[in-house]
C-alpha positions as CSV (number, residue, x, y, z in Angstrom):
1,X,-9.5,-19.8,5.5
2,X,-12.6,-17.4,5.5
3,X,-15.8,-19.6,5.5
4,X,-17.6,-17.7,2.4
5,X,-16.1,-15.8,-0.5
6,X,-16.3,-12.3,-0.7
7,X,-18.3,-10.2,-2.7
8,X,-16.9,-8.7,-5.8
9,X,-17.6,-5.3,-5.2
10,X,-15.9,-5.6,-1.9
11,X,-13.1,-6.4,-3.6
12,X,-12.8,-4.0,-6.1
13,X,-13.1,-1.2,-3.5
14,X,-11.0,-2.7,-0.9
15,X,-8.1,-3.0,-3.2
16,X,-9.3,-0.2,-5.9
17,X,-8.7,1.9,-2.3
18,X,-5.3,0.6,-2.1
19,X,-4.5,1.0,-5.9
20,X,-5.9,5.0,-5.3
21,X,-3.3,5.6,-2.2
22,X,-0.2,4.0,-3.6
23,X,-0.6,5.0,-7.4
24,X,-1.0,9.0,-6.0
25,X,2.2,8.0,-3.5
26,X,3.9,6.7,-6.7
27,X,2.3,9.3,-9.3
28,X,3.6,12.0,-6.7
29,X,7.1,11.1,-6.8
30,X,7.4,10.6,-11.0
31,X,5.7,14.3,-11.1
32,X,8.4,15.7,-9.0
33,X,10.8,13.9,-11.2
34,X,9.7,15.3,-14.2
35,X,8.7,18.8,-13.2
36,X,12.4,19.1,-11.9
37,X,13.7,17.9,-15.9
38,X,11.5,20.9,-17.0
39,X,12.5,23.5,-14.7
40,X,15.7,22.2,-15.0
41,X,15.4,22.6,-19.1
42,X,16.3,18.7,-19.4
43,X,13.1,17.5,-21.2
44,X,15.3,15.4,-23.4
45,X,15.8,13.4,-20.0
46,X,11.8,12.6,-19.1
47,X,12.0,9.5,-21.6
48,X,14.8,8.0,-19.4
49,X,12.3,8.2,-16.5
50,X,9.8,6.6,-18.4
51,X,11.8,4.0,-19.3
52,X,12.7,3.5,-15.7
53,X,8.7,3.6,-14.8
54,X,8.5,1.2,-16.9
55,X,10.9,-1.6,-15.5
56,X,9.3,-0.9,-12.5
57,X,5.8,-1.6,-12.9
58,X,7.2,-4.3,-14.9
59,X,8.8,-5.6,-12.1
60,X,5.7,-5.0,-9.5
61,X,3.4,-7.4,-11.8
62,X,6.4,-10.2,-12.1
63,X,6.9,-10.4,-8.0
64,X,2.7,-10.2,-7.8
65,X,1.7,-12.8,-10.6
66,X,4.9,-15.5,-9.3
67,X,3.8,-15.0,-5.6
68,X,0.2,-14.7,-6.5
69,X,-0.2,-18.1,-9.0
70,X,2.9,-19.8,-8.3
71,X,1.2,-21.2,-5.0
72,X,-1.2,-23.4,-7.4
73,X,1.7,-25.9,-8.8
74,X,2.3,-26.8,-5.1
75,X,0.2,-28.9,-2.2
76,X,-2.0,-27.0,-0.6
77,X,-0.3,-26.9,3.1
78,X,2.5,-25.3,0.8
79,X,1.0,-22.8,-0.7
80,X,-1.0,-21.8,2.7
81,X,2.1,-21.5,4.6
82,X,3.6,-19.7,1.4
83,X,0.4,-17.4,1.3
84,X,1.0,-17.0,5.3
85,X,4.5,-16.1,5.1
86,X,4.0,-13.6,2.0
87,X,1.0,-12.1,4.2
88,X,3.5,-11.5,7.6
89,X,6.0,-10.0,5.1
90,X,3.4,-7.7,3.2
91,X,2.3,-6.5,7.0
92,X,6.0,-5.8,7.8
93,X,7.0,-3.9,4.7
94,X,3.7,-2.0,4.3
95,X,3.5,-1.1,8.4
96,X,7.4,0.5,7.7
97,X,6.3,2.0,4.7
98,X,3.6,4.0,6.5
99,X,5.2,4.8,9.3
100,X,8.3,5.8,7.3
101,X,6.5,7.8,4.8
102,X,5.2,9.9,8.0
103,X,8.5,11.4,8.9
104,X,10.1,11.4,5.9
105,X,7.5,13.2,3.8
106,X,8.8,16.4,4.4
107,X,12.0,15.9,2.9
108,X,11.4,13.3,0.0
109,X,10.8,16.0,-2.6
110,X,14.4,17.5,-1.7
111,X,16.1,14.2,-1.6
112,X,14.6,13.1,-4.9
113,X,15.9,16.3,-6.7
114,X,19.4,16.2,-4.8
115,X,18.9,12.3,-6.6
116,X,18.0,13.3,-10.1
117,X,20.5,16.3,-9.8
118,X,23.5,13.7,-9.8
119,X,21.8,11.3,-11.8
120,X,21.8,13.8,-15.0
121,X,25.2,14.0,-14.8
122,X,25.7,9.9,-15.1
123,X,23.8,10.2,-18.1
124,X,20.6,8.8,-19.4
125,X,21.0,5.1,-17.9
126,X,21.7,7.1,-14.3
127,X,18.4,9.0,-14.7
128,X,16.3,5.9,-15.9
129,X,17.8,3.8,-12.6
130,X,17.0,6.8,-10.6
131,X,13.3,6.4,-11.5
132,X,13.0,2.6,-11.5
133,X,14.2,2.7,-7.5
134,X,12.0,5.6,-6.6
135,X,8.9,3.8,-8.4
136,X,10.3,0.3,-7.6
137,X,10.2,0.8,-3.9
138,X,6.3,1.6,-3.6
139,X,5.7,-1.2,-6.6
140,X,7.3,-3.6,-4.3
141,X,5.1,-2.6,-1.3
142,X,2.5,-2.8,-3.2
143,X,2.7,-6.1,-4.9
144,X,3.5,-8.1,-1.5
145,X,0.4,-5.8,0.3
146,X,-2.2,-7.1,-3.1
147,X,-0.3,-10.6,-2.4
148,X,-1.8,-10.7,1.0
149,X,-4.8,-8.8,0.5
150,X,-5.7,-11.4,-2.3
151,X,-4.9,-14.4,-0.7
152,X,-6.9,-13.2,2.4
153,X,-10.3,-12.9,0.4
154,X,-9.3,-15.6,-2.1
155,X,-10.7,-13.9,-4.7
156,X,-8.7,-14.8,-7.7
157,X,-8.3,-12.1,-9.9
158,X,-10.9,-9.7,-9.0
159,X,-8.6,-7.8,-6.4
160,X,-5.7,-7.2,-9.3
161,X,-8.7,-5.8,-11.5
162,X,-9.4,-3.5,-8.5
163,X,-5.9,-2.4,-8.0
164,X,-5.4,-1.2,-11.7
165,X,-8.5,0.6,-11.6
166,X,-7.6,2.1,-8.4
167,X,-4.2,3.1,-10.3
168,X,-6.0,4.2,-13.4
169,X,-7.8,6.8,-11.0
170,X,-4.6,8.1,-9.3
171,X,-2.8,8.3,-13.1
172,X,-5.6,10.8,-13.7
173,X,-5.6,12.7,-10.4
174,X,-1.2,12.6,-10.5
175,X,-2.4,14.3,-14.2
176,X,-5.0,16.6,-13.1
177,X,-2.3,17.5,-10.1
178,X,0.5,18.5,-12.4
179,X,-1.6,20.5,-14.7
180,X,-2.9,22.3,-12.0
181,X,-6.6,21.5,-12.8
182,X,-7.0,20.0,-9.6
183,X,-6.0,20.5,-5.5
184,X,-6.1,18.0,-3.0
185,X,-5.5,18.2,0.7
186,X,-2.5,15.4,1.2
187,X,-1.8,15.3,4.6
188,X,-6.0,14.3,5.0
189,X,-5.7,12.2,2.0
190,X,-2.6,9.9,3.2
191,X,-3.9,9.9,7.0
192,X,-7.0,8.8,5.9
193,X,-6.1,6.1,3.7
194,X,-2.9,5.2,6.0
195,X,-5.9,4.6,8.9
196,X,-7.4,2.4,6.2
197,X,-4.4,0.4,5.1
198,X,-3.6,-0.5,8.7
199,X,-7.1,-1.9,9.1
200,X,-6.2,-3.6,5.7
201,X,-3.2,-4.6,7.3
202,X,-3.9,-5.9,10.6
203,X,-6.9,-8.2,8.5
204,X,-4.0,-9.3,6.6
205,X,-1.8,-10.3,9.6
206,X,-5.0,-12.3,11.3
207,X,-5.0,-13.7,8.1
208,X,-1.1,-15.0,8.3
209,X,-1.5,-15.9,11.2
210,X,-4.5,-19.0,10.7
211,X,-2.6,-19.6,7.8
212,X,0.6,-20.9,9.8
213,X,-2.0,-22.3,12.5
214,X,-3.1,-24.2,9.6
215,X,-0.2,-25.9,8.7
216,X,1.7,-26.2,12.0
217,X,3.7,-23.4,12.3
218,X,1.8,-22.0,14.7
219,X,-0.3,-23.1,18.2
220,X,-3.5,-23.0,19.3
221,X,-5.7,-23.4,15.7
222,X,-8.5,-25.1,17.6
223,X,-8.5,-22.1,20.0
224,X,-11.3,-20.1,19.1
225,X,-12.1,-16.3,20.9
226,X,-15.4,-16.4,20.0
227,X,-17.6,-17.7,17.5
228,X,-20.9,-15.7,16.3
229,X,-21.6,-18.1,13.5
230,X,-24.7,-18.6,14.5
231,X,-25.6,-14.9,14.4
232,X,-23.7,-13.4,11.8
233,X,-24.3,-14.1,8.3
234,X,-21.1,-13.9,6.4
235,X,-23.1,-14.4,3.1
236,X,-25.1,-11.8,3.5
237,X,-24.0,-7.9,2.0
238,X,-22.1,-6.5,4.9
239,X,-20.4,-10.3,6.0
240,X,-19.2,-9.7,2.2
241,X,-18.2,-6.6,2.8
242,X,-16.7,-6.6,5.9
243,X,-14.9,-9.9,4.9
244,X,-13.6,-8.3,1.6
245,X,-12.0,-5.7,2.7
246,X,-10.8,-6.0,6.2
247,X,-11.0,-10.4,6.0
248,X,-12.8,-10.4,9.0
249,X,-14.2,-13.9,10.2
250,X,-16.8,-15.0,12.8
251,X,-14.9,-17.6,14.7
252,X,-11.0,-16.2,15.0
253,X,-8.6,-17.9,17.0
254,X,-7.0,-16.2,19.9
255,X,-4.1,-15.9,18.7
256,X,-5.5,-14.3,15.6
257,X,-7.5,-11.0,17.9
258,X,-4.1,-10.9,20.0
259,X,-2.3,-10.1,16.7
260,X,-4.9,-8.2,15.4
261,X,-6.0,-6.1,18.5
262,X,-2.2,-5.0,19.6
263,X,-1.4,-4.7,15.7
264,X,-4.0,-2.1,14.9
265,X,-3.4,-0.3,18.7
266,X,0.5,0.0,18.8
267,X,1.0,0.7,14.8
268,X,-2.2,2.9,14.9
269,X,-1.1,5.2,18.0
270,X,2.4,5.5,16.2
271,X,0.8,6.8,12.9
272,X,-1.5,9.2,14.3
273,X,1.6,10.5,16.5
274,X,3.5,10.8,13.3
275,X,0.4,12.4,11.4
276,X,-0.4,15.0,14.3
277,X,-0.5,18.6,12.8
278,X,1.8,21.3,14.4
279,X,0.4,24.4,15.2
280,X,0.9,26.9,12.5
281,X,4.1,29.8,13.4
282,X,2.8,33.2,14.0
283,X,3.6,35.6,11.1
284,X,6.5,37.1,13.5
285,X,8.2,33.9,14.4
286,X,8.5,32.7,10.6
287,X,9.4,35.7,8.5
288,X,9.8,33.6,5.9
289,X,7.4,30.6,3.7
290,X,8.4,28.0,1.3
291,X,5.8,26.6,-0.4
292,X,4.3,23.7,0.1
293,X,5.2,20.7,-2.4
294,X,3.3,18.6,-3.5
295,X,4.4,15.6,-1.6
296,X,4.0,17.4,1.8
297,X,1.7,14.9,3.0
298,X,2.8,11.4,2.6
């Protein structure tokens, strides 16, 4: 476990960061929903996404709070290697999501209106289910990534608080968006904060990782790569920092900067390579232009 807790303002931004990059992703995707209901003259459909937003977020704080607290009615090798396990599992789902997200964001807004299109004509139920897996799939990501962001920093409840305020930001931006009162660059926005999540990630994944040393699972806990206890305060503002948002720690196993180190270099190199920007067409070799949706960057 990390030697010191975190600072609370770490925590708020670390996972206030997170709530702001996966309440736009999810924001995004219930605006294209609903501007499709109004174009398509189907307003009498939007509650039914609601509805389905609803279940969804409902769903999101179940799997976080049973994950989250259900660790305290068990021993505490238990709910380390439940914490560890959750952790791994966060890093797989989100590192997919991220790297999926890359290649499929220029045809989500397509598939999601192709969705809705058959889903109107199932009825109202069809519609709502239509938005609960659309919202449901980042909620899930989401909840398992706070799961091992929180457990990493141990910092009770502060990095939930952080979340909704980070989702309480991108509900007014998703608003602001729609409207039109607002522009945002997306493909910066999502490259930026996917660099950050993977940093988020891989301190997530050193994290599992000294959590199954702990209880067994794993070799070499009494391995250390280094140890600059001595030198570096991890009380101090940027050891709270640092520790908060990317759960770095002074004396890591080896096993823990192997994991971390090819983590952040293999998934990192794959992003960027999704991410890279095409040269723009000459005038002559596109004769025609679709605009751009808003979407076009995730």
């Amino acid at each position: 476990m990390i030697l010191a807790s975190p600072s609370i303002p770490a925590q708020l931004f670390g996972s206030g960061l997170i709530g702001v990059r996966e309440g736009l992703e999810t924001g995004i995707v219930v605006m294209v929903l609903i501007a499709f209901l109004v174009k398509s003259d189907r307003r009498d459909a939007v509650k039914w996404i609601w509805l389905g937003v609803a279940g969804a977020v409902a769903m999101v704080v179940a799997i976080f709070l049973i994950i989250h607290f259900g660790t305290s009615t068990v021993s505490t090798l238990t709910a380390e290697l439940i914490a560890g396990l959750a952790s791994l599992l966060a890093v797989a789902i989100v590192t997919f999501m991220v790297l999926w997200m890359s290649k499929a964001s220029a045809h989500i807004s397509s598939d999601l209106k192709a969705g809705m299109s058959t889903a109107l004509l199932s009825g109202g139920w069809a519609v709502a289910g239509m938005a609960f897996l659309a919202v449901g799939r980042e909620g899930f990501e989401t909840a398992l990534l706070m799961v091992g962001y929180a457990e990493s920093v141990s910092g009770g409840l502060w990095p939930l608080l952080g979340l909704l305020l980070g989702v309480l930001v991108a509900i007014g931006v998703t608003v602001l968006l729609y409207r039109g009162a607002v522009h945002l660059n997306f493909h910066k926005f999502f490259l930026y904060t996917g660099i950050f999540l993977i940093f988020v990630a891989a301190g997530i994944l050193g994290y599992g990782v000294h959590a199954l040393q702990t209880v067994g699972w794993l070799p070499g806990g009494a391995n250390l790569a280094f140890d600059i206890s001595a030198h570096y305060d991890q009380s101090s503002w940027y050891g709270t920092l640092v520790a908060g948002i990317f759960n770095f720690r002074p004396d890591p196993t080896v096993a823990q900067v192997v994991a971390w180190t090819l983590y952040v270099v293999v998934v990192l190199t794959l992003f960027l390579r999704a991410n890279r920007i095409r040269p723009a067409a000459r005038p002559s070799d596109a004769p025609s232009q679709t605009p751009a949706t808003p979407d076009a960057g995730i």
